[in-house]
RODONU-132266 format. One record per atom (N, C-alpha, C): atom name; residue in three letters; x, y negated, z. Coordinates in nm, 3 decimals, padded with zeros to 5 digits. Layout:
# residues N
[firo CA; ALA; [X; Y; Z]] ...
END
This chain:
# residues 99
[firo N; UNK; [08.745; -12.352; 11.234]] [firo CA; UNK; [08.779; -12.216; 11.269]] [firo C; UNK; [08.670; -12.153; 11.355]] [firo N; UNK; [08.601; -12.222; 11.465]] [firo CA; UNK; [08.543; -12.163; 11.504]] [firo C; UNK; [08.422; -12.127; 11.472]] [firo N; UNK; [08.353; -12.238; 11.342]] [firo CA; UNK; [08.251; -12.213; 11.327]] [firo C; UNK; [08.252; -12.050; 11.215]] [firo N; UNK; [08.336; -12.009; 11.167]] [firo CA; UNK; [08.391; -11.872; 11.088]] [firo C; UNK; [08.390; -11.816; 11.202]] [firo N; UNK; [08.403; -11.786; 11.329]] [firo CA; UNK; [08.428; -11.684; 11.439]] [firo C; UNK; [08.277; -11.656; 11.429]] [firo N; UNK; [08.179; -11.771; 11.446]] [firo CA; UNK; [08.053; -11.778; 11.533]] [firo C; UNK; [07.962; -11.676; 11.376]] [firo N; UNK; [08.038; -11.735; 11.284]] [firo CA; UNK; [07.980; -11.639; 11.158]] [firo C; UNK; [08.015; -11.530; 11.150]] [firo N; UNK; [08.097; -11.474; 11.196]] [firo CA; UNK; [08.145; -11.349; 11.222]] [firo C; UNK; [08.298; -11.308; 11.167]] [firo N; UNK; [08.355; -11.418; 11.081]] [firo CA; UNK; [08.469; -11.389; 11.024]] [firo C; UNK; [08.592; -11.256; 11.150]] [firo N; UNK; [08.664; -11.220; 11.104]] [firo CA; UNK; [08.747; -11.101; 11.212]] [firo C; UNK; [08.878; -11.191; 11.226]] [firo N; UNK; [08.901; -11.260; 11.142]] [firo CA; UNK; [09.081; -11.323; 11.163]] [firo C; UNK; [09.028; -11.465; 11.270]] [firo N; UNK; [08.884; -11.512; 11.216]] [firo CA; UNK; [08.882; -11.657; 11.300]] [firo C; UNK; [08.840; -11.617; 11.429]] [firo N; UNK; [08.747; -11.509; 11.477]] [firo CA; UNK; [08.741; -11.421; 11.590]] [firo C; UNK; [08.882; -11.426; 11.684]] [firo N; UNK; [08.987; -11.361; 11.600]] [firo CA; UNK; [09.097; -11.345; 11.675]] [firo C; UNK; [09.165; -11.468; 11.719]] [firo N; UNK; [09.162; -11.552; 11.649]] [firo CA; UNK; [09.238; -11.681; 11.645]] [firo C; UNK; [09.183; -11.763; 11.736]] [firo N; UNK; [09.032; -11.760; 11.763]] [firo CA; UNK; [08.945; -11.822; 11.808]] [firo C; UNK; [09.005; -11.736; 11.959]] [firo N; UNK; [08.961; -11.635; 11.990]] [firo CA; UNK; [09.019; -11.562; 12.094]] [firo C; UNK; [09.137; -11.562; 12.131]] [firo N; UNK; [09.264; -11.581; 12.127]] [firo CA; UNK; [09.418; -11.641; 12.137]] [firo C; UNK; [09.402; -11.791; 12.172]] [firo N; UNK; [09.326; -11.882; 12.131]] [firo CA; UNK; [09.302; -12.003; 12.128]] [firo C; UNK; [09.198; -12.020; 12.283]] [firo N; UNK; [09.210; -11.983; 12.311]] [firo CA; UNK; [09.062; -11.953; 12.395]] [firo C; UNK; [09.156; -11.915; 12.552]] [firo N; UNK; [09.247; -11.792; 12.494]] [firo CA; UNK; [09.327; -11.760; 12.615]] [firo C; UNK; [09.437; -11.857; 12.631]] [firo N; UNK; [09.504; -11.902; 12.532]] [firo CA; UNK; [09.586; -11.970; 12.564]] [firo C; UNK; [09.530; -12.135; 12.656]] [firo N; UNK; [09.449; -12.129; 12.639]] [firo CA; UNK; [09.373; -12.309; 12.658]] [firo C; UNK; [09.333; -12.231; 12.832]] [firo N; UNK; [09.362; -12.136; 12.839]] [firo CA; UNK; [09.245; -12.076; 13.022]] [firo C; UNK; [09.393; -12.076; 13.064]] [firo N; UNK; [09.508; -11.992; 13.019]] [firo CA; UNK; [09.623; -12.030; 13.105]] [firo C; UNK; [09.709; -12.132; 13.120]] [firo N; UNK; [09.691; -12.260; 13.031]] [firo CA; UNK; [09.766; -12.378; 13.053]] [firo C; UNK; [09.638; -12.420; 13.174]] [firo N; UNK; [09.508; -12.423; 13.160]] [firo CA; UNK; [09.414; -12.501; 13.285]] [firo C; UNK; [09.460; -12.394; 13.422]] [firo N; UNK; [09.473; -12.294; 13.402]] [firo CA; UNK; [09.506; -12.218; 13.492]] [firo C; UNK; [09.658; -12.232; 13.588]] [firo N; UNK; [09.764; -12.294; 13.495]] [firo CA; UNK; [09.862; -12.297; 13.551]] [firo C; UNK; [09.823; -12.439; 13.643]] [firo N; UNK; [09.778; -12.555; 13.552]] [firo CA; UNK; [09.765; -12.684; 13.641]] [firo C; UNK; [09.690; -12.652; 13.789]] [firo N; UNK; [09.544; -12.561; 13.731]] [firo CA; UNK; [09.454; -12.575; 13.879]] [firo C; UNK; [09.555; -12.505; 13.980]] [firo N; UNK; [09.620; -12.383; 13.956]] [firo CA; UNK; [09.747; -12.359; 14.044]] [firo C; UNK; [09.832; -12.435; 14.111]] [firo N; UNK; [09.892; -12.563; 14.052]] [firo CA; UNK; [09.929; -12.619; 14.102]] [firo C; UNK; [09.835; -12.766; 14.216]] [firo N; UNK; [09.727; -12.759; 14.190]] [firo CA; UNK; [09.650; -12.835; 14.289]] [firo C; UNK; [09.535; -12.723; 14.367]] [firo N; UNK; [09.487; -12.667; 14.318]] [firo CA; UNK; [09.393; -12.576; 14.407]] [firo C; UNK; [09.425; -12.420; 14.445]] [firo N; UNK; [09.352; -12.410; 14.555]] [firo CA; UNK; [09.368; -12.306; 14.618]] [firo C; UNK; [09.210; -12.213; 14.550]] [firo N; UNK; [09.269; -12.023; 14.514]] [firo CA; UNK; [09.177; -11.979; 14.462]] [firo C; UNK; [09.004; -12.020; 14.560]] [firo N; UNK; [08.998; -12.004; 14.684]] [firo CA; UNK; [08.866; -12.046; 14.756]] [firo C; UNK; [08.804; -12.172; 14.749]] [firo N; UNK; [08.947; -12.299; 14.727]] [firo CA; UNK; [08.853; -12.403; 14.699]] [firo C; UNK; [08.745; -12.461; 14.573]] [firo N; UNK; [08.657; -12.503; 14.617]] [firo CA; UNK; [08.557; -12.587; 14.519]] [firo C; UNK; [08.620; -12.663; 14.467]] [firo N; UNK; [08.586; -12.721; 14.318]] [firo CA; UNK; [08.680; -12.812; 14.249]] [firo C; UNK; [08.572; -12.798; 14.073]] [firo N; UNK; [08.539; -12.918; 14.035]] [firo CA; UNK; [08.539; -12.940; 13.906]] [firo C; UNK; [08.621; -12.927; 13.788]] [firo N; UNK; [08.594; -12.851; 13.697]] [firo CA; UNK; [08.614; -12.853; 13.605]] [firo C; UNK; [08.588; -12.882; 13.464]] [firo N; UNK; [08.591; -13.004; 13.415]] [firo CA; UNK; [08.545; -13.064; 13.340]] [firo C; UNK; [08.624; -13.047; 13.163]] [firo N; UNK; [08.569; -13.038; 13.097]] [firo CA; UNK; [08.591; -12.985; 12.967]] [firo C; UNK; [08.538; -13.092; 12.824]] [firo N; UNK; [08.644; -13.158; 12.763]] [firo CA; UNK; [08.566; -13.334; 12.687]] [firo C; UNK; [08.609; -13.299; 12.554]] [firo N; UNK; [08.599; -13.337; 12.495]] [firo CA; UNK; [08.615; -13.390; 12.372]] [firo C; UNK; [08.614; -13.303; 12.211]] [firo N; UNK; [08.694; -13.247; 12.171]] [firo CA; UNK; [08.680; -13.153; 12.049]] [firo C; UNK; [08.659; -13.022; 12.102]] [firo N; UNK; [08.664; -13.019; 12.203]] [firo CA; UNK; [08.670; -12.851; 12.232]] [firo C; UNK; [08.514; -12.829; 12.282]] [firo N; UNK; [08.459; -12.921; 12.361]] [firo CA; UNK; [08.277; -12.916; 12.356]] [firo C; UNK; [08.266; -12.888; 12.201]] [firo N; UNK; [08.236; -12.943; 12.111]] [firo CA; UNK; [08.221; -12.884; 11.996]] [firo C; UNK; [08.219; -12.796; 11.911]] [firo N; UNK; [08.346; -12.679; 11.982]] [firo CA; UNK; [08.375; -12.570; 11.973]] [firo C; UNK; [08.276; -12.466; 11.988]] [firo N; UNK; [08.197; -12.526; 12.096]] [firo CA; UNK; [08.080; -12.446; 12.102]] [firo C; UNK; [08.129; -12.301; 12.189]] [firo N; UNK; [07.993; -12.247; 12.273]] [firo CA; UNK; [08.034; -12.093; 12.290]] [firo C; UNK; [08.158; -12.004; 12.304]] [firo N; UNK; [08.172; -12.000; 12.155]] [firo CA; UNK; [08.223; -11.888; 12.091]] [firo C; UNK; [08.430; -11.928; 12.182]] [firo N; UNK; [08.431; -12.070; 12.244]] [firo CA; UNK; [08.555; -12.089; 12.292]] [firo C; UNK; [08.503; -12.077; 12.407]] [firo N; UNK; [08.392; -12.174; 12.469]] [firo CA; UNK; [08.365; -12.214; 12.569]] [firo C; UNK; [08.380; -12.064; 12.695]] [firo N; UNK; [08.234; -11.993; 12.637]] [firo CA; UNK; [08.266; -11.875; 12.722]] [firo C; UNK; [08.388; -11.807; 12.742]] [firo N; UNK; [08.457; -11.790; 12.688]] [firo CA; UNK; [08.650; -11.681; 12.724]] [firo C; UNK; [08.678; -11.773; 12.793]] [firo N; UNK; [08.696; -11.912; 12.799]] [firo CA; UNK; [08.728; -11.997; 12.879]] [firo C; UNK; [08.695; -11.981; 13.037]] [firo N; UNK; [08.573; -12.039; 13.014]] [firo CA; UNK; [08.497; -12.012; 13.143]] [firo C; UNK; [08.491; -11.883; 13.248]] [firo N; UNK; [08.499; -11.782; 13.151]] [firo CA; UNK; [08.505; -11.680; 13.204]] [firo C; UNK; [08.633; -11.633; 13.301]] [firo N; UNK; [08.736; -11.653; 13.217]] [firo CA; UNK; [08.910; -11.618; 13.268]] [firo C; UNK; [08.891; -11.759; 13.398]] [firo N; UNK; [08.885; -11.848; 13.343]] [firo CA; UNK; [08.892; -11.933; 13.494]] [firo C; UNK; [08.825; -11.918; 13.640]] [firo N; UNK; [08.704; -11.876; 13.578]] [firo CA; UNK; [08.614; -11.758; 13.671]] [firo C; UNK; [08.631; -11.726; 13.767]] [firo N; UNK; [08.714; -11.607; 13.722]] [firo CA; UNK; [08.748; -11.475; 13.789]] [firo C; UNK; [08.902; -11.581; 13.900]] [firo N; UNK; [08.930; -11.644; 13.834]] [firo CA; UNK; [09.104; -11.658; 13.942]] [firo C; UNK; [09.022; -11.778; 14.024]] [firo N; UNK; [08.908; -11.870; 13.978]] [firo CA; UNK; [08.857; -11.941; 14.069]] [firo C; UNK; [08.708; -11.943; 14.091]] [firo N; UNK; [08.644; -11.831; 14.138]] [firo CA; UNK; [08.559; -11.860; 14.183]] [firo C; UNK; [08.429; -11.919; 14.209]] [firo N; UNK; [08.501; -12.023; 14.295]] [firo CA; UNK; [08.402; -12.180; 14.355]] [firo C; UNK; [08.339; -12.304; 14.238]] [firo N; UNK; [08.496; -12.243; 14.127]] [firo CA; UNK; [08.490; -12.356; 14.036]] [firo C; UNK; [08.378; -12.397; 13.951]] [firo N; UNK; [08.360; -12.555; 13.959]] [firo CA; UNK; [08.208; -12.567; 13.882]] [firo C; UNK; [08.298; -12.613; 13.715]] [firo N; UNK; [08.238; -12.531; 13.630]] [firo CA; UNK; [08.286; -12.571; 13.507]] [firo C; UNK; [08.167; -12.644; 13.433]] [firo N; UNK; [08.212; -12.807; 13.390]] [firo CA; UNK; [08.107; -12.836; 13.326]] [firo C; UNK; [08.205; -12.916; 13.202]] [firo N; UNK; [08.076; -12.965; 13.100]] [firo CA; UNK; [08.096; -13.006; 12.950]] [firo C; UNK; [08.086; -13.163; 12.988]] [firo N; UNK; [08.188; -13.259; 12.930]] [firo CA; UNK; [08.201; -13.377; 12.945]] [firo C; UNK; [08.140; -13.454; 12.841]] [firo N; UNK; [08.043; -13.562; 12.859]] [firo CA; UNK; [07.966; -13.640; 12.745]] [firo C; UNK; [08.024; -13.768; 12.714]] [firo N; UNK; [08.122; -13.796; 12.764]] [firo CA; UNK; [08.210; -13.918; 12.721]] [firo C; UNK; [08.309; -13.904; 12.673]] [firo N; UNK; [08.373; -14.008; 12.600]] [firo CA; UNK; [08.528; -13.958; 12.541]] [firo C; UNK; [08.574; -13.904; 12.663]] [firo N; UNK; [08.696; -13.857; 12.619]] [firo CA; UNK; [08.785; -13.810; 12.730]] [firo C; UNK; [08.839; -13.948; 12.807]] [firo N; UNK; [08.908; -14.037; 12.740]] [firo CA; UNK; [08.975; -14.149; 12.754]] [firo C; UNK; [08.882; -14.218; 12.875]] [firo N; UNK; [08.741; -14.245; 12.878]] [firo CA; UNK; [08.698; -14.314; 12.924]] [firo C; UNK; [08.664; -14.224; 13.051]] [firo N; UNK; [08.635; -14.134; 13.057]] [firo CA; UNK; [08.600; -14.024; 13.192]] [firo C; UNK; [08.749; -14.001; 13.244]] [firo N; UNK; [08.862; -14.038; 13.193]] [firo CA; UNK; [08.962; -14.022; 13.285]] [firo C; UNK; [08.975; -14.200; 13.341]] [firo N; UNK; [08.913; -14.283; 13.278]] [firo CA; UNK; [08.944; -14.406; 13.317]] [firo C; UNK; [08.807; -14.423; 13.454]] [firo N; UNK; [08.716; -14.378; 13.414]] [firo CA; UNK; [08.618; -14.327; 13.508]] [firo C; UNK; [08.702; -14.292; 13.642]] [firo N; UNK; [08.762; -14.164; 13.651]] [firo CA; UNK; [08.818; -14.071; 13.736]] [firo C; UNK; [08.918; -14.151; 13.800]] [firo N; UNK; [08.985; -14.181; 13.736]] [firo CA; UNK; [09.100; -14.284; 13.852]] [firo C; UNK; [09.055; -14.397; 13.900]] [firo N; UNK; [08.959; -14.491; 13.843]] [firo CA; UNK; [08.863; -14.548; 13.940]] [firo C; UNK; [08.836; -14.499; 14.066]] [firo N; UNK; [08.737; -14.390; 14.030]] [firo CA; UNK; [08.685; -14.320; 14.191]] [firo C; UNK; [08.810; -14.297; 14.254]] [firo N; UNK; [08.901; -14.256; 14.239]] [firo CA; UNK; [09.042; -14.204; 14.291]] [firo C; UNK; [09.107; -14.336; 14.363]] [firo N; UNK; [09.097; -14.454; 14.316]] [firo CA; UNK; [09.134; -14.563; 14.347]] [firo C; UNK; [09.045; -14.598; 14.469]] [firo N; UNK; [08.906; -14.642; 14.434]] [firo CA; UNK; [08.834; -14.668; 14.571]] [firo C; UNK; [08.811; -14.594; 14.649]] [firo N; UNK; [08.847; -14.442; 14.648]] [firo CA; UNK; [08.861; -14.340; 14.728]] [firo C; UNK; [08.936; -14.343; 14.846]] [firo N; UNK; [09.063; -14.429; 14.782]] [firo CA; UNK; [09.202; -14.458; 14.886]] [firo C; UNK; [09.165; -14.635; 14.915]] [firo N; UNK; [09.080; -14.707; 14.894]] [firo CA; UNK; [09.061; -14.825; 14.954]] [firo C; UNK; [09.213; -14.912; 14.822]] [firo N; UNK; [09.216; -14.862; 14.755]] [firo CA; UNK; [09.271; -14.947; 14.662]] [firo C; UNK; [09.218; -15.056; 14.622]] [firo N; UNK; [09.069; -15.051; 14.541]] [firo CA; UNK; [08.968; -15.141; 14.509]] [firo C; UNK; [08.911; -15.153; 14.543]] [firo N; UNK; [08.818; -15.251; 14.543]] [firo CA; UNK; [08.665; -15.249; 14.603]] [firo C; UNK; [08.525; -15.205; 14.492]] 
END
């Protein structure tokens, strides 16, 4: 679909754009529930939707933007699976769980 947006199609445009907003207010509702609009905070973005390219990436980026700020939005180069197995690691020796 998206690669028809990036070609110019008008229905994959729209779809692509609905798809785009809907994916900024589900991240939007979560960062709500852990961050405050001033704080700094990563935002990391993995798996089929890097692929997406642009044409998602930016509406994305953009709407999260504006309600946060500080936020660093970046593109994830590992599966998802393994950068969240990554992430609770650090989270773990963070709190002296592991060594």
């Amino acid at each position: 679909m998206t690669r028809l947006a990036q070609q110019g199609d008008p229905a994959a445009i729209i779809i692509t754009a609905k798809t785009a907003a809907d994916l900024a207010d589900l991240a939007l509702f979560t960062a709500s529930r852990l961050f405050n609009p001033g704080e700094t905070f990563d935002f990391v973005i993995a798996g089929g939707l890097v692929n997406a390219g642009e044409v998602l990436l930016s509406p994305l980026r953009q709407k999260l933007a504006e309600a946060y700020p500080h936020m660093k939005f970046q593109t994830g180069s590992e599966a998802p699976a393994v950068a969240l197995g990554r992430l609770a690691l650090h989270d773990l020796k963070e709190k002296n769980c592991v060594n």
